[in-house]
C-alpha positions, 0 to 999 in steps of 0.5 A: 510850948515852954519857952526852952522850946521858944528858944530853941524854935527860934534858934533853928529859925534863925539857921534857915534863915541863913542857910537860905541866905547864903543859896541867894547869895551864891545865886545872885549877881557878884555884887549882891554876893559881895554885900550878902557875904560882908553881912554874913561876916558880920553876923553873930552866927559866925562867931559861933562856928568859931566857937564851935571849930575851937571846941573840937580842936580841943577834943583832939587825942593827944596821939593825933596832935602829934601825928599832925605836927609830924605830917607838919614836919615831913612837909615842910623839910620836903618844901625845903628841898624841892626849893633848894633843888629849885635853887640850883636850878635857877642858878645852872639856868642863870649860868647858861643864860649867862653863857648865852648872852656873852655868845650873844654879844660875841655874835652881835660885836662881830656882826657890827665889825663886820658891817663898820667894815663894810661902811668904811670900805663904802664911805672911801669908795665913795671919797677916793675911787681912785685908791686900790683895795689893798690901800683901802684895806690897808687904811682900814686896818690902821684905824681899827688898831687906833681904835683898839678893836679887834680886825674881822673879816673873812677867812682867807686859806694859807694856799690863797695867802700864799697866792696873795704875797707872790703877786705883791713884788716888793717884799719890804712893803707893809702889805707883804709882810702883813700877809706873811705874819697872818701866814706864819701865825697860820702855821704856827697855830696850825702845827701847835694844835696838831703836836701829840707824842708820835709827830712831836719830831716833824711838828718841831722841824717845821716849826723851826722851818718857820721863823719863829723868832718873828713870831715868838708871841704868837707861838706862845699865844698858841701854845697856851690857848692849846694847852688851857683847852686839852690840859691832858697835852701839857706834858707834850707842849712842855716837851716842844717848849723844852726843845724850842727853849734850846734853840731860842732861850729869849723864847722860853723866857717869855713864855715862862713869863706869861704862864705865871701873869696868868697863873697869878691872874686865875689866883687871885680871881680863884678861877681853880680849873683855869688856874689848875691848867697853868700849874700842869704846864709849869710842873712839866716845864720843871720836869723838862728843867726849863724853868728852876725847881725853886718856882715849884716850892714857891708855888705851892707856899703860896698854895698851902700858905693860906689853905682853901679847898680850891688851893689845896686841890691846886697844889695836889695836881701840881704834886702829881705832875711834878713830885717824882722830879721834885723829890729828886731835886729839893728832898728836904723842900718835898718833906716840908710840903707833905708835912703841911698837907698832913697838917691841913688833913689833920687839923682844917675843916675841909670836905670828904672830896678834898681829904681823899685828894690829900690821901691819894697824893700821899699813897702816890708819894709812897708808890715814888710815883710809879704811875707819874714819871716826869717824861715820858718816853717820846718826850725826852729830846733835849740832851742834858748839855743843851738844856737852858734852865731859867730862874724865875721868882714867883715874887717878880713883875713881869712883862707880857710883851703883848706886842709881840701878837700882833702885826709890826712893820718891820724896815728891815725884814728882807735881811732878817728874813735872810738871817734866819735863813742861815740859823734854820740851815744851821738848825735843820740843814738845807735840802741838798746837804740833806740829799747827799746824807740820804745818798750816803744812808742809802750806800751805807745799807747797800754795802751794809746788806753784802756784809754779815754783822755778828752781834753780841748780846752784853746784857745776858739777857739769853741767860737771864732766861735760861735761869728763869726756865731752869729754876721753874723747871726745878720747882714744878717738878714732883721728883728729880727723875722729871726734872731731869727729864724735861731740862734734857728735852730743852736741849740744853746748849754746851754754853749753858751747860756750867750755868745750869750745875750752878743753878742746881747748885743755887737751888740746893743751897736756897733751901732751908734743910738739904733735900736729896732731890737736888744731890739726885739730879746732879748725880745723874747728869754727871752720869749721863754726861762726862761734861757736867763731871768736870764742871762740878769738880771744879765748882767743888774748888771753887766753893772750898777756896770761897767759902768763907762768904757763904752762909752757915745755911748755904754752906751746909746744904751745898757740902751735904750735896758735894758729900752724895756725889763723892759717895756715889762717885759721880765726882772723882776724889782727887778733888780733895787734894785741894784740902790742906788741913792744918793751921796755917792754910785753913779757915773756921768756915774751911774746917766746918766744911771739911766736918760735915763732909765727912760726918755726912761720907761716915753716915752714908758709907759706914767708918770702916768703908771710908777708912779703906777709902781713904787708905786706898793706895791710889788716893793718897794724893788726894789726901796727902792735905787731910792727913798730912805727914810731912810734918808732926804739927800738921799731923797732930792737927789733923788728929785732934781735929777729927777726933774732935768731930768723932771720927777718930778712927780714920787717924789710926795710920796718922797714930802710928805714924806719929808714934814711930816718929815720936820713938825715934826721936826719942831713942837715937842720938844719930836722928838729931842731925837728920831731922834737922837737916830735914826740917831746916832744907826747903830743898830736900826731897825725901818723904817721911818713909825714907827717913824712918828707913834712915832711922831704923838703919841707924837703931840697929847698928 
């Protein structure tokens, strides 16, 4: 054997050697596997697996280098958020586990109230048996205000309390009045925590039943406690505040006081929910005018002033609650404030929940607040006279009268209690002045029920909705036939019937082109009714002597419209008498009138149908005005005037007519003095006709 062989011999020697060593090791007792392994550290062996281990991570590919340092990646960002998750865990458990330990030691404080009150209540039986419970309890209550703590105790219902003061006989007595504060605080709670908007009247009356000038703290203590835990109520508490303000303004003072202490109070800690609870009472106290608009802009300065996402989210939901009653009172003030917001949208670096905030108050100002008003309805009892509109600075220091909360003895309280009597008569009534108003309300309806009450509608809301079926009526109808058919199926009444010619008239005139639909039906209802033949006659003189407002659109349509019914001869045409063509008595918007008429009569009857038309003997009443002969200017008006239109050829009797006249003006000395006798004589009544007669007498001799 060579000595490589020697060696290598030697080497696998040494592995059994080690390979059996450590089986002994983990055989053996610990101590042995502790010295056995430091041995094994030790050994030269060890260095060589090393080695070994190092060579191969060396033979690794790149592209499994790089696969394991992404593996290395994906776990460690996935170890991040499973501690980050862990985080917020413990932090809601520390918040509950906070939460817990304050209910803990609210527990454990009553508890120990509770057993002091029964060692002392021990301790002065034992001292004094001869004192009475009250006076005991009495002497308790004083040491425990001395102390500055609160006064526990059991729960006493208001029927017992009531119980408790009749049987005490002096009503100036301390024992007695305490019992009557813990009752007035009772009600006062009580009918605060019940308000909503259908019992705010009797929730108001009985709090005015009570004496709610002695109990002014408490009523605003309650009030706020209600308000901080059901802020959706706010405008309801706003409401009841507004009213009691009225009455007892010192009341609405003081609470106006306390709102702000506690709204500055929760800004300053940057307490956003509590402090977002303040902002709506005070925001509805301005909608109801109790405290001045200029509160609000001084509010939101101090909001937008310093912008943080908690402040800006302040200042959009006092927007939302009182921005329709700002925009109304302050404008400029409202302008300036969105400018702001637009600049903190723009500009600040703020959260994706705060932006959309701002872009809603935005879409709600551009909507003018259609889903905020500032009351209401059921929420608008103070009249405008009796509001009492308090100027509070933001700036000032204030003073909570905590005082007011709690029991003070009062040497006077029988004749304040008398006092108040008289201004809760005066407020409520007393019961029998009430009694005789529902005797006298009871009369009132018995002879009200013999009687019959005619009552008129003023606000035409009957025709109103007579226009709205007629017009819907109109427009879903395929032809005028159906039309027709479905208004007579309304039966319509005779009051309605000239509102419904002039919502056919309306309809017609709304359309862009005229359409025959609408000169159709109006024939046929002149046809079938003589009524509707006067109503549109008249609405043909009305229109002529107002045309002059009407659009060129509007005036077209309704003149092509007048044109069928006078070719048709559902309107008589002695409603042209009410023409007169000339150029003192007509209108540019007169003439286009007249112009399309007649060009719309020539096109439907034909020039030489309306020549004879209008040369009917009968008819020349009517166009004594069109074709005047009174007078050669007039004449000679009318005839350049339809010639210009072309329709001359209905001026030919005008033609000669002016011809005969002009000839014999022309040939006969003796007309001189008659054509001025008849020109300058208003008096005279000869026609033209005589005077040609006169004329023609005088040419022939």
């Amino acid at each position: 054997m060579s000595g490589d062989d020697e060696e290598v011999g030697t080497e696998s020697s040494s592995r059994k050697l080690i390979s059996k060593s450590s089986d002994a090791g983990h055989s053996s007792k610990g101590r042995h596997r502790r010295r056995r392994s430091n041995s094994f550290d030790d050994s030269p062996s060890r260095g060589r697996l090393k080695h070994r281990r190092y060579e191969r991570s060396k033979d690794y590919s790149s592209d499994e280098r790089e696969y394991r340092s992404t593996e290395n990646r994906r776990k460690y960002h996935s170890n991040r958020e499973r501690q980050s998750s862990d985080e917020d865990k413990g932090s809601r458990k520390y918040h509950s586990d906070r939460q817990r330990y304050k209910q803990r030691h609210r527990d454990h404080d009553t508890k120990t109230d509770r057993n002091e009150e029964k060692s002392d209540l021990k301790s002065t039986s034992t001292q004094g048996a001869a004192k009475d419970g009250a006076a005991m309890l009495a002497e308790w209550r004083k040491r425990k205000q001395a102390s500055g703590c609160k006064a526990g105790g059991a729960y006493i219902t208001p029927s017992r309390l009531k119980q408790m003061q009749d049987k005490l006989q002096d009503k100036n007595s301390e024992e007695y009045q305490r019992l009557a504060w813990e009752r007035l605080k009772k009600i006062i709670g009580g009918q605060i925590n019940r308000a909503n908007v259908d019992n705010i009247v009797v929730v108001i009356r009985t709090l005015l039943s009570a004496n709610i000038i002695r109990g002014k703290g408490a009523f605003c203590r309650s009030l706020l406690q209600a308000q901080a835990y059901s802020p959706r109520f706010s405008n309801v508490y706003a409401a009841l505040v507004a009213v009691v303000n009225s009455k007892f303004p010192s009341i609405g003072e003081l609470l106006l006081r306390r709102v702000i202490n506690q709204f500055k109070r929760n800004f300053r800690r940057q307490d956003a929910a509590a402090a977002v609870c303040s902002c709506k009472l005070i925001a509805h106290l301005i909608n109801q005018n109790v405290v001045h608009e200029v509160l609000a802009l001084e509010l939101l300065t101090c909001m937008l002033e310093n912008p943080t996402e908690e402040s800006v989210e302040m200042a959009v939901e006092f927007l939302r609650e009182c921005g329709a009653k700002l925009t109304e009172l302050t404008p400029r003030g409202m302008n300036a404030v969105f400018d702001r917001l637009r600049s903190i949208l723009h500009e600040s670096d703020i959260r994706d929940r705060v932006q959309y905030m701002i872009e809603t108050i935005f879409q709600i100002r551009k909507d003018k607040f259609a889903a905020n008003p500032p009351i209401i309805e059921g929420l608008d009892l103070v009249e405008e006279d009796d509001e009492i509109t308090h100027t509070i600075s933001l700036e000032d220091e204030f003073d909570n009268e905590d005082l007011l909360n709690v029991f003070q003895f009062d040497p006077d309280f029988q004749k304040n209690e008398e006092k108040y009597e008289e201004i809760r008569a005066e407020l409520l009534g007393s019961d029998e002045s009430g009694d005789e108003e529902e005797e006298e309300d009871a009369e009132a309806e018995d002879e009200s029920e013999n009687k019959t009450t005619k009552i008129v509608d003023m606000t035409e809301t009957n025709l109103i909705a007579f226009r709205r079926t007629v017009y819907l009526t109109i427009q879903s109808s395929l032809d005028f036939q159906e039309a027709i058919t479905k208004l007579l199926k309304m039966e319509i009444k005779p009051e309605f019937e000239l509102e419904m010619c002039h919502m056919i008239l309306d309809c017609c005139a709304q359309q862009r082109t005229y359409e025959k639909f609408f000169g159709l039906m109006a024939e046929r209802f002149c046809i079938l009714k003589k009524t509707y033949m006067g109503h549109f006659e008249q609405m043909f003189r009305d229109i002529y002597s107002t045309v002059h407002r009407f659009e060129l659109t509007k005036l077209r349509n309704t003149t092509k419209m007048f044109a069928h019914l006078l070719y048709t001869d559902a309107i008589s045409w002695t409603v042209l008498s009410v023409i007169k063509l000339n150029e003192d008595e007509t209108t540019s918007s007169g003439r286009i009138f007249i112009k399309i008429l007649f060009q719309e009569l020539a096109e439907y009857m034909g020039l030489d149908s309306l020549y004879e038309r209008i040369e009917d003997t009968t008819l020349q009443p009517a166009f004594e005005g069109l074709f005047p002969r009174d007078n050669p200017r007039h004449t000679r008006f009318s005839i350049n005037f339809f010639t210009s239109i072309g329709l001359g050829g209905l001026t030919i009797g005008l033609r000669e007519h002016l011809k005969a006249f002009d000839f014999s003006e022309s040939h006969s000395v003796r007309v001189i003095p008659v054509k001025m006798f008849y020109l300058r004589t208003n008096q005279c009544k000869f026609k033209l006709k005589y005077l040609f007669q006169i004329l023609t007498h005088f040419i022939s001799k």
